[in-house]
C-alpha positions as CSV (number, residue, x, y, z in Angstrom):
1,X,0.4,10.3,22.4
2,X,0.0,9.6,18.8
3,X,-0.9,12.2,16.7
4,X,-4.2,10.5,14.7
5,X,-4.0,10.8,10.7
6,X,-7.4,11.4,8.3
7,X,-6.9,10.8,4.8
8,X,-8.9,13.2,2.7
9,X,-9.6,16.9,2.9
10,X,-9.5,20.1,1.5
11,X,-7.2,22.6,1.7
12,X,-8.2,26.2,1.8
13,X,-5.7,28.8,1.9
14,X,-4.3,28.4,5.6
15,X,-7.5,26.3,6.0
16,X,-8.0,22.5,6.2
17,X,-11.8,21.4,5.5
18,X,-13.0,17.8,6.4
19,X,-16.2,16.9,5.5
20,X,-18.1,13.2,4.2
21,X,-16.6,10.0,5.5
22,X,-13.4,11.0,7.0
23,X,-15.4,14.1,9.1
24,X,-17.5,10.9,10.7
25,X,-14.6,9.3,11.3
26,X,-13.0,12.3,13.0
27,X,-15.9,13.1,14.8
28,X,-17.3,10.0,15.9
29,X,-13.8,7.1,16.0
30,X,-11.1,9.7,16.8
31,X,-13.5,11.9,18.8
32,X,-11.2,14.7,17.3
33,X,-11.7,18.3,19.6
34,X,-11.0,22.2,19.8
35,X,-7.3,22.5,19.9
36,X,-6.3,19.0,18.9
37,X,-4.1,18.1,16.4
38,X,-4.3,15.5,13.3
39,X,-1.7,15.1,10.3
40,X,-4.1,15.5,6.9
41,X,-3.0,13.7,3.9
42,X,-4.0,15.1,0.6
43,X,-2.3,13.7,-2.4
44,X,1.2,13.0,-1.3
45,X,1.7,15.8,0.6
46,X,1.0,15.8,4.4
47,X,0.4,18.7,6.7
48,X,-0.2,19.0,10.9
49,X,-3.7,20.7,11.5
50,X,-5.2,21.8,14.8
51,X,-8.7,21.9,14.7
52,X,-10.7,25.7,14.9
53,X,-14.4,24.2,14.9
54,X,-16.5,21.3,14.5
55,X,-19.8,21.9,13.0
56,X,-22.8,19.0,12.2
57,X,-21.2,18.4,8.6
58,X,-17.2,19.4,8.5
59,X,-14.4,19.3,10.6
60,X,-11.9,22.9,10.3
61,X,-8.6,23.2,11.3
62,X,-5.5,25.6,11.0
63,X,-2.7,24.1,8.6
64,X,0.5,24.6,11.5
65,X,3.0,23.3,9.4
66,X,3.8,20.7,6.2
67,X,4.7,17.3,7.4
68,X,7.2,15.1,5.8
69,X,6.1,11.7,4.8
70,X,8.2,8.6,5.5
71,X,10.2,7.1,2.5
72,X,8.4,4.0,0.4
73,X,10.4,1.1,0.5
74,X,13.6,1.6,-2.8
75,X,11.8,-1.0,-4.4
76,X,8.0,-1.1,-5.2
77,X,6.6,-4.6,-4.0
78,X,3.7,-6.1,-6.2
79,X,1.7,-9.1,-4.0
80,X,0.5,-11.8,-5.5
81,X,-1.4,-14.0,-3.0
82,X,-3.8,-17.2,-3.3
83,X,-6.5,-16.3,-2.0
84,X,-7.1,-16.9,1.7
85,X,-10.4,-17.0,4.1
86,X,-11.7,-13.4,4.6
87,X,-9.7,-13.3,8.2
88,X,-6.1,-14.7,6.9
89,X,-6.7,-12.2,3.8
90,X,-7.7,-8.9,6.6
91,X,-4.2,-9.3,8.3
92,X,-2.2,-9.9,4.9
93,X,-3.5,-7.0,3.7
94,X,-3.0,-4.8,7.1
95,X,0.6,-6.6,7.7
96,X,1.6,-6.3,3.6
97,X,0.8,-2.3,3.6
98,X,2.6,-1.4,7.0
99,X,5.7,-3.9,5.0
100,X,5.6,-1.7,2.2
101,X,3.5,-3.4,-0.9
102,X,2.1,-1.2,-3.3
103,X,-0.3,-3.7,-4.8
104,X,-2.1,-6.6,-4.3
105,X,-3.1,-9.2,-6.5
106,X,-5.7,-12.1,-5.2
107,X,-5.3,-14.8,-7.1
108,X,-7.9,-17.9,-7.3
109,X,-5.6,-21.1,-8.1
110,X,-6.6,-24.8,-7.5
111,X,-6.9,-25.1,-4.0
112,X,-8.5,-21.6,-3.3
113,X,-11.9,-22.0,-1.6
114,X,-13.1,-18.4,-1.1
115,X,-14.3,-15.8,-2.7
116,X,-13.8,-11.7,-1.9
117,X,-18.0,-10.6,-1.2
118,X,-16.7,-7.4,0.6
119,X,-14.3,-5.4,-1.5
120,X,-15.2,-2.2,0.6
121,X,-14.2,-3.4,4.2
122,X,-10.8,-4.4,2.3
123,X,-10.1,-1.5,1.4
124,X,-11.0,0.6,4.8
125,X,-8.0,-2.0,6.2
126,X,-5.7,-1.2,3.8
127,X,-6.6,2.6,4.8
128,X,-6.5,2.1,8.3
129,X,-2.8,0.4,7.9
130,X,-2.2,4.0,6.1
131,X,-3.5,5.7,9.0
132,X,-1.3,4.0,11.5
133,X,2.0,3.0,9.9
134,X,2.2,6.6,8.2
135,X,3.1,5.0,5.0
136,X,3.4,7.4,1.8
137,X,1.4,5.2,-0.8
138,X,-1.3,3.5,-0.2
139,X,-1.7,0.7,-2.0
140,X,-3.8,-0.8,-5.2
141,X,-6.4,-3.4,-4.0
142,X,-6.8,-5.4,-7.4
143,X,-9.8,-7.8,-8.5
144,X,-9.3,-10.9,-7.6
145,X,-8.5,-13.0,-10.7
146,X,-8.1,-16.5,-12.4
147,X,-4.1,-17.7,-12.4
148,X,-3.9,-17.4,-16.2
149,X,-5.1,-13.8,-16.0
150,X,-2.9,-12.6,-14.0
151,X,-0.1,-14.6,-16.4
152,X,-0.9,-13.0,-19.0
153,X,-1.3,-9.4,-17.8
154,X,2.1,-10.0,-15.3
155,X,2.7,-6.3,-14.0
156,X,6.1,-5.5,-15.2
157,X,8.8,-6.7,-12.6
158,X,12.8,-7.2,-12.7
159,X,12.5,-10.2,-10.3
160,X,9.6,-12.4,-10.0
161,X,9.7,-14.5,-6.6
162,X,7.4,-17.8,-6.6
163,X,7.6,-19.4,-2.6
164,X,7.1,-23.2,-2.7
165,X,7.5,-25.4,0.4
166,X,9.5,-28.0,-2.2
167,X,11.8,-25.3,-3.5
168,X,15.8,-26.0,-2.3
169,X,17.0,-22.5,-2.4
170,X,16.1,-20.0,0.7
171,X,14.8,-16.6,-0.3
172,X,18.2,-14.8,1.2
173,X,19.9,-16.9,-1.6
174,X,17.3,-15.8,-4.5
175,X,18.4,-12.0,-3.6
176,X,22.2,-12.6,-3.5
177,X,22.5,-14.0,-6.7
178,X,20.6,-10.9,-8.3
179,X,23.4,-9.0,-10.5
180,X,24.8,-6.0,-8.4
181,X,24.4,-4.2,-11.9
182,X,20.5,-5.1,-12.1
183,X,19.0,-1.9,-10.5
184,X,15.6,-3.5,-9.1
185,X,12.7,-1.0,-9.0
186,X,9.9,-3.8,-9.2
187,X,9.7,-7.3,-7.5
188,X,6.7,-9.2,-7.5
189,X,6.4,-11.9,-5.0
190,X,3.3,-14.9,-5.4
191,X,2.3,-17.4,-2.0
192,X,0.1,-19.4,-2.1
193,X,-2.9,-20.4,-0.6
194,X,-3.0,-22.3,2.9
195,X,-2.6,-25.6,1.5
196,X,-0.1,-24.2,-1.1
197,X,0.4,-24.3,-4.8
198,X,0.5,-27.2,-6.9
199,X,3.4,-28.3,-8.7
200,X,2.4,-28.0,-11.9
201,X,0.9,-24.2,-11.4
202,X,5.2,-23.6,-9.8
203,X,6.2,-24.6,-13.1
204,X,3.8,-22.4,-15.1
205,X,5.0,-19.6,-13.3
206,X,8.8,-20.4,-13.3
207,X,8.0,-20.5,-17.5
208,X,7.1,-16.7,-17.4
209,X,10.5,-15.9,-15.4
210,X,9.7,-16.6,-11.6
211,X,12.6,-17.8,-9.5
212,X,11.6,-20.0,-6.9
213,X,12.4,-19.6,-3.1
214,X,11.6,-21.3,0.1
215,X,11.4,-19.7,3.8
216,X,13.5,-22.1,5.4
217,X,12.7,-25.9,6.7
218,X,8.9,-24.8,8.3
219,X,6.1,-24.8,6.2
220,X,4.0,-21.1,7.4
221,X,0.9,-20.1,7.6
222,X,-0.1,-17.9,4.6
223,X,-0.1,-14.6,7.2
224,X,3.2,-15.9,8.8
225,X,4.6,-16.2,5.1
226,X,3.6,-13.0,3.7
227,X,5.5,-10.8,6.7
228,X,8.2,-13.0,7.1
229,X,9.1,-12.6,3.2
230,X,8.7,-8.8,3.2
231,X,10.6,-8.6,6.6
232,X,13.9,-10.2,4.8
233,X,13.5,-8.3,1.4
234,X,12.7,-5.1,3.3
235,X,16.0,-6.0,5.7
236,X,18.0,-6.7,2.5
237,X,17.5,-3.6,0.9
238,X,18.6,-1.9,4.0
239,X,14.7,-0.3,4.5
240,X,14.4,-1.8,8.0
């Protein structure tokens, strides 16, 4: 059985204390009892508790023993995505934060057609990917924003990956050809829309640095192309 995972508490002495959002969830999604057990992340430190008492407004538990968290990916992986319909953009973000990304960026470029109205039930998915996957950061849900924004305030990268279904050189390719002497602490990666990027917004991008790459002969759906990307740079960095 899996042992469940709540993601905010207190800790008092040999105590653990859950109360507010996460106690509901406890209580009333994990249906948490006497004697079970749950891992409790605070911070980045995680610990296995076995719950003492359940009362009408907290959750207590007995810290057993400090848990080690699993390893973030060597290199931190910024996601810059086209914005998708509210369904495609769920599972990117659920998929992405189990893959390792430690921020998202939704961008609105020419052939976007939807708008984020629920910021909130974004960012219980991203939690709930936390919550399964066991992951040690959880990730930065950023406002979505116009193309030429996010230009000019680029997060700071040593590669920057643009994927365009015209582009002649496979993604594999892009990775080799980095230096062996280039330490790489920060890639960010941008996909487009469904529908895709234009041509002209490639070549903006490729003027602030990006290196474009392709994902083989089939054109993807956007969810298909964000986990197939992070699959092979996860796999190339030996973190799969």
């Amino acid at each position: 059985m899996t042992i469940p995972r709540i993601l905010e508490g207190q800790i008092l002495g040999n105590e653990a204390v859950i109360e507010g959002e996460e106690y509901h969830y406890a209580k009333s999604v994990l249906r948490l009892k006497k004697n079970e057990e749950f891992y409790l992340r605070i911070g980045e430190e995680e610990y296995l508790v076995k719950v003492t008492a359940i009362s009408s407004r907290e959750l207590r538990g007995e810290i057993i023993k400090e848990a080690p968290l699993k390893k973030d990916l060597s290199v931190k992986i910024i996601l810059a995505i086209g914005l998708p319909e509210k369904d495609t953009f769920s599972d990117v973000l659920y998929m992405a934060t189990e893959l390792g990304v430690q921020e998202f960026y939704p961008i609105i470029t020419e052939r976007v057609q939807y708008k984020i109205n629920n910021s909130k039930r974004y960012h219980k998915i991203i939690k709930e990917a936390i919550r399964v996957s066991g992951r040690k950061t959880i990730p930065v849900l950023h406002k979505p924003q116009q193309l030429r924004e996010f230009i000019i305030n680029l997060p700071e990268n040593d590669l920057f990956i643009v994927f365009y279904e015209e582009s002649q050189t496979p993604l594999r390719q892009v990775l080799r050809e980095v230096s062996p002497e280039v330490s790489l602490k920060k890639i960010v990666i941008f996909i487009g829309p469904e529908g895709g990027l234009e041509k002209k917004e490639v070549e903006l991008l490729k003027s602030i640095g990006a290196r474009e790459a392709n994902l083989g002969e089939v054109i993807f759906k956007v969810r298909t192309a964000v986990s197939a990307s992070l699959a092979i740079i996860a796999h190339h960095f030996n973190n799969l």
